[in-house]
N, C-alpha and C positions, 0 to 999 in steps of 0.2 A: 389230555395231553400230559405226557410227563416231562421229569426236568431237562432230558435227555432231549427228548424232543424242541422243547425252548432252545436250551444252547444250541442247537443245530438250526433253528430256525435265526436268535439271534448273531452265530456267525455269517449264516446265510448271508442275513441281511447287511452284517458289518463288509462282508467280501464285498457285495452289489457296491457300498458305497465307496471303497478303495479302488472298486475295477473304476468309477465313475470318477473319482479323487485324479486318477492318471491318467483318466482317458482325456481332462482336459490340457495339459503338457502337451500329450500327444500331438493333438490337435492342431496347439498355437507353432508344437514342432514342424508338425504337417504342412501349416500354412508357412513356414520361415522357408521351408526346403521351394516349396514351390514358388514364394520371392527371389530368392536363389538364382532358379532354372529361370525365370522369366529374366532377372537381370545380366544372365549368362548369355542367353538367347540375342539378346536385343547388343550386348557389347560385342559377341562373334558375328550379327549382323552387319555391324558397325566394321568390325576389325578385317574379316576377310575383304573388302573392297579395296580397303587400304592395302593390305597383302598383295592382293592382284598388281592393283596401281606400279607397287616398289617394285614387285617379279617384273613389269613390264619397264618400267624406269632401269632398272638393271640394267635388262637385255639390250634397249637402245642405248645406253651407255659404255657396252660391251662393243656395238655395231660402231661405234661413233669410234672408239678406239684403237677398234682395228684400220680405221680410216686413218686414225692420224699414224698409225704404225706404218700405215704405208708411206703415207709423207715424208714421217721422220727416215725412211729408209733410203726412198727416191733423195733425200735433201743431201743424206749421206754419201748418195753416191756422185752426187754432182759435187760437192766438198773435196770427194778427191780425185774428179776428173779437173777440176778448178786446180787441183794442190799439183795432180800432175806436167797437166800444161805451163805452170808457172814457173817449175821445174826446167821442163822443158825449153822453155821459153830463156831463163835465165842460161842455161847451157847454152844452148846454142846465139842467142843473140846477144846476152849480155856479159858475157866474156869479149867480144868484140868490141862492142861498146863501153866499155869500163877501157881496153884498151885505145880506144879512139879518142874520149875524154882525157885521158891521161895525157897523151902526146898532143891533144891540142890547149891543151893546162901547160907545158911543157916550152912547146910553141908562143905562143902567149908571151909567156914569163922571160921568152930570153927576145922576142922582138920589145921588149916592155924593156928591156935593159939595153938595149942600142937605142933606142928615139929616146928615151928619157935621157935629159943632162942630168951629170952627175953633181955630186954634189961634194962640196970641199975641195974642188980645184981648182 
């Protein structure tokens, strides 16, 4: 064996033990990535149900809404079939009545001033 041959044997040997030096990193990396996926796996098991859950909570929240849109529409419109009629109502009956009130206020007041005695004479 010559010298030539040694150093070729002792890089050899030095390479073996740096491939072996990195290959444990590797490894411990190896194993972090796959805690990783495994702790990924198990929280998107977790989390798509909840997902679903809220998609479905939504959508009956959506249903329920449209339920009170319609309430609040129908309520509206009896608001101003109520605001019409009172309208209405004041027009024609109580314009009469306001003048009925008045002349019996009127009425009142002046038979109130012949039966009562006066006073200071």
């Amino acid at each position: 064996m010559s010298v030539g041959d040694v150093a070729g044997l002792i890089a050899a040997v030095a390479f073996v033990g740096l491939v072996g030096f990195l290959a444990v990193p590797l490894v411990k990396l190896g194993r972090t990535f796959d805690g990783a996926t495994a702790s990924l796996k198990e929280l998107t098991d977790h989390t798509v149900p909840v997902l679903d859950e809220t998609a479905t909570l939504v959508a009956s929240s959506n249903t329920q809404l449209e339920n009170i849109d319609t309430v609040t529409t129908a309520a509206a419109q009896v608001s101003e079939n109520v605001s019409a009629l009172t309208s209405l109502f004041a027009a024609t009956v109580g314009a009469p009545m306001i003048k009925v009130a008045a002349f019996s206020y009127g009425v009142r007041r002046a038979l109130s001033g012949l039966t009562a005695p006066r006073r200071g004479k």
